[in-house]
C-alpha positions in Angstrom: 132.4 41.7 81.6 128.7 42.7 83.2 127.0 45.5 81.6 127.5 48.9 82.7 124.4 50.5 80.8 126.9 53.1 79.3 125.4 52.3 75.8 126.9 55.5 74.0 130.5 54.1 75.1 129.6 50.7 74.3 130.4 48.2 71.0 129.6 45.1 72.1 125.9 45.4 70.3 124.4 43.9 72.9 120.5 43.7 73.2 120.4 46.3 76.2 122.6 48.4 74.3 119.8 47.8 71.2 116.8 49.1 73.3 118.4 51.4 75.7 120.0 53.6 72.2 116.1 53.9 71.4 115.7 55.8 74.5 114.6 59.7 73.8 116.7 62.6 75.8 114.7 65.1 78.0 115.1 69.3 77.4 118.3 70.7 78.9 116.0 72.3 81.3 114.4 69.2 82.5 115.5 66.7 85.0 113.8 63.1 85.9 115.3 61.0 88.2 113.4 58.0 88.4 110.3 56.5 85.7 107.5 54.4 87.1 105.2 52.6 84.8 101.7 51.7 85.5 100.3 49.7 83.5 97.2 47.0 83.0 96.5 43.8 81.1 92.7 45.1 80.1 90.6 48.7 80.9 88.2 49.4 83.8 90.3 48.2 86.6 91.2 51.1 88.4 95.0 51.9 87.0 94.2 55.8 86.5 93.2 55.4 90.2 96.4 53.6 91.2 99.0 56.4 89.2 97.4 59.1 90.7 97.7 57.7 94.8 101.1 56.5 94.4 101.7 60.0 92.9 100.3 61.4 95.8 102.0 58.6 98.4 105.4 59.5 97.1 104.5 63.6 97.4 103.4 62.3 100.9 106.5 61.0 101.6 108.7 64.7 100.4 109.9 63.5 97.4 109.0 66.0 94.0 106.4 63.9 92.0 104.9 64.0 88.2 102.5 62.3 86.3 103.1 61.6 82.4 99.7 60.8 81.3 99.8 58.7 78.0 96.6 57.6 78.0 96.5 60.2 75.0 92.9 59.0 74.2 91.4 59.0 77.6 92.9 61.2 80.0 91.4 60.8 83.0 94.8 62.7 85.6 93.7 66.3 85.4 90.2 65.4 86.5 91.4 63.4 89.3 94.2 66.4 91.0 91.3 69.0 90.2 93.1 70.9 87.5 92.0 72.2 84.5 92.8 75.1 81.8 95.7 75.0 78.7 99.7 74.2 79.7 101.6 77.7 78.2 105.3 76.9 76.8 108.5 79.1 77.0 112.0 78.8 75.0 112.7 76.1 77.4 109.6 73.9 77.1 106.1 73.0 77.8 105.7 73.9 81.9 103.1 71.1 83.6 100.6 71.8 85.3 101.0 71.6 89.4 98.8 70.4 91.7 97.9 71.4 95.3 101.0 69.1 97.0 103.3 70.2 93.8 103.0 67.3 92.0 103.8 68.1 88.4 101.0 66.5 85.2 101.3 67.0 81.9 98.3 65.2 79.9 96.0 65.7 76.4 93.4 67.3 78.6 96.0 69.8 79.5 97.0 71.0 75.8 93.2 71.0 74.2 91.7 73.8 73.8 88.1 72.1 75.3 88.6 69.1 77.6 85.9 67.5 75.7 87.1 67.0 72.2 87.6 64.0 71.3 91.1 62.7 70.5 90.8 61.4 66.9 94.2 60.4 66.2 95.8 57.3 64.4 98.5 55.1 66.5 101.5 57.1 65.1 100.1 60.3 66.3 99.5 58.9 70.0 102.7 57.4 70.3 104.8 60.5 68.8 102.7 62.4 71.6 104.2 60.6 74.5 107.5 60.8 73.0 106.9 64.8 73.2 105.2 65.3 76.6 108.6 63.3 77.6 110.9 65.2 75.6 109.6 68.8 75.1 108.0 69.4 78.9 110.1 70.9 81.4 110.6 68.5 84.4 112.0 70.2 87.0 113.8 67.9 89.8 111.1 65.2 89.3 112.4 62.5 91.9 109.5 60.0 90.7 107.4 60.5 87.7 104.6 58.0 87.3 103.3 57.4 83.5 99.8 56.0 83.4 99.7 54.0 80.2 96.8 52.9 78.3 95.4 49.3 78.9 96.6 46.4 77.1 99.9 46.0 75.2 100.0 48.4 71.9 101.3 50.8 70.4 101.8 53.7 73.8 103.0 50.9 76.0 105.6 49.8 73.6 106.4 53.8 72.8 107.1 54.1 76.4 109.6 51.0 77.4 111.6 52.1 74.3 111.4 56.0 74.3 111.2 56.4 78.0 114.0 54.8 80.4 111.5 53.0 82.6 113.0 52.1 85.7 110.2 49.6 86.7 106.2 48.8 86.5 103.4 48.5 88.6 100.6 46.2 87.6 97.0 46.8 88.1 94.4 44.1 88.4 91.1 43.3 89.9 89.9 40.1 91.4 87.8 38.2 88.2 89.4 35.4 86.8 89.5 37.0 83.2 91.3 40.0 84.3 94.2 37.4 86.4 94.4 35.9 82.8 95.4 39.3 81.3 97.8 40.0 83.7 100.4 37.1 82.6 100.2 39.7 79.1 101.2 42.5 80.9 103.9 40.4 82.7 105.4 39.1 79.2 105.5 41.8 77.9 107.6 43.7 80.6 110.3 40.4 80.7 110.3 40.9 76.4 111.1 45.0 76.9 113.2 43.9 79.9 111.7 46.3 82.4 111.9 45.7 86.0 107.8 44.7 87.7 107.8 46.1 90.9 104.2 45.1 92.4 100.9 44.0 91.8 97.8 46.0 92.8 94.8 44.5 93.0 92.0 47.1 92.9 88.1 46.4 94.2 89.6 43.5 95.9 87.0 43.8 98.7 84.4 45.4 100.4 84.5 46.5 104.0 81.1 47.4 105.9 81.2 50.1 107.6 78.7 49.1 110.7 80.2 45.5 111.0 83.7 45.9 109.7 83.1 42.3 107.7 84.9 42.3 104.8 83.0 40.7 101.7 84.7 39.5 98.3 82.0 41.3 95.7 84.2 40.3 92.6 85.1 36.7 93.7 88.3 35.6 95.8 91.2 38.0 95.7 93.9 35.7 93.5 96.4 38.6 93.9 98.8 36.9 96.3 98.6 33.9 94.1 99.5 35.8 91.5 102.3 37.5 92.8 104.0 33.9 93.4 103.3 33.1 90.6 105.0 36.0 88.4 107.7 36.7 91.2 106.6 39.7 92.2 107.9 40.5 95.0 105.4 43.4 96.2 101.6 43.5 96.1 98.9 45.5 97.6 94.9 45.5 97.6 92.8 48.5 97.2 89.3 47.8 98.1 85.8 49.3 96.9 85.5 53.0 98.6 83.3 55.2 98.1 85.4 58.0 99.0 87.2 56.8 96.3 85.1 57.8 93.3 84.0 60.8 95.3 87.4 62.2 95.5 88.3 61.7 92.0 84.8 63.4 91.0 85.9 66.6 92.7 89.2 66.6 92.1 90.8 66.5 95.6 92.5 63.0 95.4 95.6 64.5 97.2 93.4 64.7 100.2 92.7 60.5 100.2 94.3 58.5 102.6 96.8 56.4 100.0 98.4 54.3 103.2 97.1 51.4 101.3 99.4 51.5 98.8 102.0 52.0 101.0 104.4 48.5 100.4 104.6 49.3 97.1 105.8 53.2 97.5 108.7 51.5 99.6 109.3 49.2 96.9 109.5 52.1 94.2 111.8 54.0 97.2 114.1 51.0 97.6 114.9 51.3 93.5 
Protein backbone atom coordinates (compact mmCIF):
# COMPACT_ATOMS: atom_id res chain seq x y z
CA UNK A 1 0.00 0.00 0.00
CA UNK A 2 1.68 3.55 -1.01
CA UNK A 3 2.11 5.95 1.69
CA UNK A 4 -0.54 8.38 2.47
CA UNK A 5 1.60 10.72 4.76
CA UNK A 6 -1.17 10.26 7.53
CA UNK A 7 1.72 9.49 10.09
CA UNK A 8 -0.57 10.04 13.33
CA UNK A 9 -2.93 7.07 11.78
CA UNK A 10 -0.13 5.14 10.68
CA UNK A 11 1.84 1.71 12.33
CA UNK A 12 3.72 0.63 9.79
CA UNK A 13 6.99 2.53 11.35
CA UNK A 14 8.05 3.45 8.26
CA UNK A 15 11.02 5.93 7.71
CA UNK A 16 8.57 8.87 6.46
CA UNK A 17 6.44 8.11 9.23
CA UNK A 18 10.00 8.39 11.49
CA UNK A 19 10.84 11.99 10.15
CA UNK A 20 7.49 13.38 9.38
CA UNK A 21 6.38 12.54 13.59
CA UNK A 22 9.42 14.97 14.21
CA UNK A 23 7.60 17.61 12.46
CA UNK A 24 6.55 20.74 15.06
CA UNK A 25 2.75 22.05 14.84
CA UNK A 26 2.07 25.76 14.13
CA UNK A 27 -0.25 28.11 16.88
CA UNK A 28 -4.00 27.53 16.40
CA UNK A 29 -3.93 30.97 15.04
CA UNK A 30 -1.49 30.36 12.41
CA UNK A 31 -1.95 28.91 8.99
CA UNK A 32 1.07 27.87 6.35
CA UNK A 33 0.16 26.33 3.38
CA UNK A 34 3.13 25.65 1.58
CA UNK A 35 7.32 25.67 3.03
CA UNK A 36 10.10 26.60 0.57
CA UNK A 37 13.64 26.06 1.57
CA UNK A 38 16.59 27.95 0.32
CA UNK A 39 19.40 26.74 0.99
CA UNK A 40 23.42 26.78 -0.10
CA UNK A 41 26.34 24.45 -0.07
CA UNK A 42 28.90 27.45 1.30
CA UNK A 43 28.20 31.48 2.29
CA UNK A 44 28.66 34.60 0.00
CA UNK A 45 26.71 33.42 -2.92
CA UNK A 46 23.83 35.41 -2.88
CA UNK A 47 20.97 32.98 -1.13
CA UNK A 48 19.64 35.93 1.19
CA UNK A 49 19.27 37.65 -2.19
CA UNK A 50 17.45 34.74 -3.84
CA UNK A 51 14.68 34.18 -0.60
CA UNK A 52 13.91 37.53 -0.58
CA UNK A 53 12.99 37.96 -4.76
CA UNK A 54 11.17 34.79 -4.90
CA UNK A 55 9.35 36.19 -1.81
CA UNK A 56 8.60 39.07 -3.64
CA UNK A 57 7.96 37.02 -7.20
CA UNK A 58 5.37 35.01 -5.47
CA UNK A 59 3.70 38.41 -3.70
CA UNK A 60 4.00 39.52 -7.47
CA UNK A 61 2.03 36.91 -8.55
CA UNK A 62 -1.15 37.49 -5.57
CA UNK A 63 -0.38 34.81 -3.56
CA UNK A 64 0.21 35.85 0.57
CA UNK A 65 4.01 35.43 1.10
CA UNK A 66 6.53 35.09 4.44
CA UNK A 67 9.92 34.84 5.04
CA UNK A 68 11.23 32.53 8.07
CA UNK A 69 14.59 33.82 8.52
CA UNK A 70 16.91 31.18 10.27
CA UNK A 71 19.89 32.50 9.60
CA UNK A 72 19.69 33.23 13.46
CA UNK A 73 23.30 34.52 13.36
CA UNK A 74 23.18 36.67 10.39
CA UNK A 75 20.07 38.06 9.51
CA UNK A 76 20.34 39.86 6.68
CA UNK A 77 15.74 39.83 5.57
CA UNK A 78 14.71 42.92 7.49
CA UNK A 79 17.47 44.98 5.94
CA UNK A 80 16.67 43.89 2.55
CA UNK A 81 12.28 44.63 2.74
CA UNK A 82 13.41 47.97 4.58
CA UNK A 83 11.97 47.13 7.94
CA UNK A 84 13.15 47.63 11.20
CA UNK A 85 11.90 48.08 14.99
CA UNK A 86 10.88 45.04 17.73
CA UNK A 87 7.96 42.26 16.71
CA UNK A 88 5.17 42.78 19.80
CA UNK A 89 3.20 39.36 20.80
CA UNK A 90 -0.44 38.84 21.93
CA UNK A 91 -2.23 35.64 23.57
CA UNK A 92 -2.17 34.24 20.19
CA UNK A 93 1.50 34.62 19.18
CA UNK A 94 4.39 36.61 17.95
CA UNK A 95 2.80 38.96 14.94
CA UNK A 96 5.64 39.35 11.90
CA UNK A 97 6.56 42.10 10.73
CA UNK A 98 4.93 43.18 7.07
CA UNK A 99 6.37 44.62 4.43
CA UNK A 100 5.24 47.18 1.75
CA UNK A 101 3.50 44.28 -0.78
CA UNK A 102 2.35 42.33 2.61
CA UNK A 103 4.76 39.92 2.70
CA UNK A 104 5.01 38.61 6.26
CA UNK A 105 9.17 38.26 8.12
CA UNK A 106 9.86 37.17 11.18
CA UNK A 107 13.83 37.14 11.89
CA UNK A 108 16.51 37.71 15.01
CA UNK A 109 16.84 41.30 13.82
CA UNK A 110 13.22 41.59 14.46
CA UNK A 111 13.11 40.43 18.30
CA UNK A 112 16.59 42.35 19.46
CA UNK A 113 16.37 45.08 21.16
CA UNK A 114 19.51 46.77 18.85
CA UNK A 115 19.89 45.23 15.40
CA UNK A 116 23.51 45.28 16.11
CA UNK A 117 24.09 42.90 18.92
CA UNK A 118 25.65 40.19 18.14
CA UNK A 119 23.98 36.76 18.32
CA UNK A 120 26.24 34.77 20.76
CA UNK A 121 24.43 31.70 21.02
CA UNK A 122 25.61 27.90 21.05
CA UNK A 123 23.96 25.45 18.29
CA UNK A 124 21.07 24.29 20.67
CA UNK A 125 19.99 27.82 21.18
CA UNK A 126 19.89 28.62 17.19
CA UNK A 127 18.13 25.62 16.37
CA UNK A 128 15.34 25.82 19.32
CA UNK A 129 14.92 29.46 17.81
CA UNK A 130 13.73 28.32 14.47
CA UNK A 131 11.69 25.82 15.95
CA UNK A 132 9.93 28.93 17.84
CA UNK A 133 9.70 31.58 15.09
CA UNK A 134 7.83 28.40 13.40
CA UNK A 135 5.76 27.49 16.10
CA UNK A 136 5.04 30.51 18.30
CA UNK A 137 4.51 33.34 15.28
CA UNK A 138 1.21 33.86 14.01
CA UNK A 139 1.02 33.02 10.25
CA UNK A 140 -1.88 34.24 8.91
CA UNK A 141 -2.96 32.56 5.43
CA UNK A 142 0.70 32.23 4.32
CA UNK A 143 0.25 30.54 0.77
CA UNK A 144 4.23 30.36 0.44
CA UNK A 145 6.63 30.99 3.17
CA UNK A 146 10.32 30.91 2.14
CA UNK A 147 12.95 29.99 4.98
CA UNK A 148 16.45 31.33 4.22
CA UNK A 149 18.72 28.86 5.95
CA UNK A 150 22.17 29.32 6.92
CA UNK A 151 24.95 28.07 4.53
CA UNK A 152 26.30 24.74 4.66
CA UNK A 153 24.70 21.61 6.30
CA UNK A 154 24.52 21.93 10.24
CA UNK A 155 22.75 22.15 12.84
CA UNK A 156 19.58 24.98 11.41
CA UNK A 157 19.43 23.13 8.17
CA UNK A 158 18.86 19.84 9.77
CA UNK A 159 16.33 21.70 12.52
CA UNK A 160 14.39 22.76 9.62
CA UNK A 161 13.81 19.44 7.32
CA UNK A 162 12.81 17.69 10.64
CA UNK A 163 10.88 20.48 12.63
CA UNK A 164 9.43 22.22 9.65
CA UNK A 165 7.36 20.23 6.82
CA UNK A 166 9.38 21.40 3.96
CA UNK A 167 7.63 21.00 0.90
CA UNK A 168 10.79 21.53 -1.35
CA UNK A 169 14.31 23.47 -1.77
CA UNK A 170 15.91 25.84 -3.90
CA UNK A 171 19.60 25.74 -4.25
CA UNK A 172 21.83 28.70 -4.60
CA UNK A 173 25.11 28.63 -6.34
CA UNK A 174 27.58 30.77 -8.18
CA UNK A 175 29.68 29.95 -11.17
CA UNK A 176 33.47 28.89 -9.50
CA UNK A 177 34.24 25.49 -9.58
CA UNK A 178 34.58 25.15 -5.69
CA UNK A 179 31.15 26.44 -5.04
CA UNK A 180 29.67 23.61 -7.98
CA UNK A 181 31.66 21.10 -5.65
CA UNK A 182 29.57 22.21 -2.57
CA UNK A 183 26.47 21.95 -4.26
CA UNK A 184 26.46 17.98 -4.61
CA UNK A 185 26.53 18.54 -0.30
CA UNK A 186 23.55 20.40 -0.36
CA UNK A 187 22.02 17.93 -2.87
CA UNK A 188 22.80 14.86 -0.50
CA UNK A 189 21.78 16.11 2.07
CA UNK A 190 18.17 17.03 0.81
CA UNK A 191 17.82 13.04 -0.92
CA UNK A 192 19.09 11.82 3.07
CA UNK A 193 16.09 14.28 4.76
CA UNK A 194 14.07 13.24 1.74
CA UNK A 195 13.00 16.72 0.70
CA UNK A 196 11.88 17.52 -2.66
CA UNK A 197 14.87 20.08 -4.87
CA UNK A 198 12.98 22.15 -6.83
CA UNK A 199 15.71 24.39 -8.79
CA UNK A 200 19.06 25.62 -8.96
CA UNK A 201 19.96 29.24 -9.02
CA UNK A 202 23.01 30.35 -10.09
CA UNK A 203 23.77 33.82 -8.79
CA UNK A 204 26.62 36.36 -10.48
CA UNK A 205 26.45 34.10 -13.33
CA UNK A 206 27.27 36.99 -15.64
CA UNK A 207 27.73 40.35 -16.41
CA UNK A 208 25.80 42.32 -18.93
CA UNK A 209 27.19 45.86 -20.32
CA UNK A 210 25.02 48.15 -20.33
CA UNK A 211 26.41 50.25 -23.67
CA UNK A 212 27.12 46.97 -25.69
CA UNK A 213 24.69 44.47 -24.25
CA UNK A 214 27.78 41.73 -24.32
CA UNK A 215 27.44 39.52 -21.79
CA UNK A 216 30.87 38.59 -20.04
CA UNK A 217 31.44 35.39 -17.57
CA UNK A 218 33.51 37.47 -14.64
CA UNK A 219 33.46 34.21 -12.38
CA UNK A 220 34.35 31.68 -15.06
CA UNK A 221 31.70 29.56 -17.28
CA UNK A 222 28.30 29.26 -15.84
CA UNK A 223 28.31 25.16 -15.01
CA UNK A 224 24.60 25.64 -13.72
CA UNK A 225 22.85 23.78 -16.63
CA UNK A 226 25.43 21.16 -16.17
CA UNK A 227 24.71 20.91 -12.98
CA UNK A 228 21.14 20.72 -13.08
CA UNK A 229 21.66 17.39 -15.40
CA UNK A 230 23.54 16.26 -13.36
CA UNK A 231 21.49 16.35 -10.00
CA UNK A 232 18.06 16.06 -11.92
CA UNK A 233 16.90 19.21 -11.28
CA UNK A 234 14.49 19.88 -13.24
CA UNK A 235 14.38 23.85 -12.88
CA UNK A 236 17.26 26.40 -12.89
CA UNK A 237 17.65 29.99 -13.29
CA UNK A 238 20.72 32.59 -13.53
CA UNK A 239 20.87 35.83 -11.71
CA UNK A 240 23.58 37.97 -12.98
CA UNK A 241 25.82 40.75 -11.36
CA UNK A 242 23.51 44.05 -10.99
CA UNK A 243 24.12 46.82 -9.49
CA UNK A 244 20.70 47.61 -8.83
CA UNK A 245 20.86 44.68 -6.99
CA UNK A 246 23.01 45.64 -4.00
CA UNK A 247 21.54 49.11 -4.28
CA UNK A 248 18.12 47.89 -3.61
CA UNK A 249 18.99 45.70 -0.73
CA UNK A 250 21.05 48.70 0.79
CA UNK A 251 17.87 50.83 0.98
CA UNK A 252 15.59 48.45 1.72
CA UNK A 253 13.17 48.56 -1.36
CA UNK A 254 13.83 45.06 -2.88
CA UNK A 255 10.08 44.72 -3.54
CA UNK A 256 10.47 47.39 -6.09
CA UNK A 257 13.32 44.94 -8.24
CA UNK A 258 12.29 43.48 -11.27
CA UNK A 259 12.52 39.50 -9.99
CA UNK A 260 11.32 38.19 -13.71
CA UNK A 261 14.56 36.39 -13.59
CA UNK A 262 13.63 34.17 -11.32
CA UNK A 263 10.56 33.54 -12.84
CA UNK A 264 10.85 29.41 -13.94
CA UNK A 265 11.46 28.69 -10.76
CA UNK A 266 8.30 30.64 -9.08
CA UNK A 267 6.24 28.40 -11.54
CA UNK A 268 8.03 25.44 -10.37
CA UNK A 269 7.25 26.31 -6.54
CA UNK A 270 3.45 27.20 -8.08
CA UNK A 271 3.08 23.82 -9.87
CA UNK A 272 3.89 22.00 -6.15
Amino acid sequence: MGCSHDCDSCSSGCSDNKAESMIKPLNAASSVKRVIGVVSGKGGVGKSLVTAMLAVNMANRGYHAAVLDADITGPSIPKAFGISGRVYATEDGVIPMRTVKGIDIISTNLILENASDPVVWRGPVIAGAVEQFWTETVWDNVDYMFVDMPPGTGDVPLTVFQSLPVDGIVIVTSPQDLVSMIVGKAVKMAHMMNVPIIGLVENMSYFKCPDCGKKYEIYGKSHVKEEANEFEIPYYAKLPIDPNFAACVDKGEIEFLDVSALNNIAEAIEKI
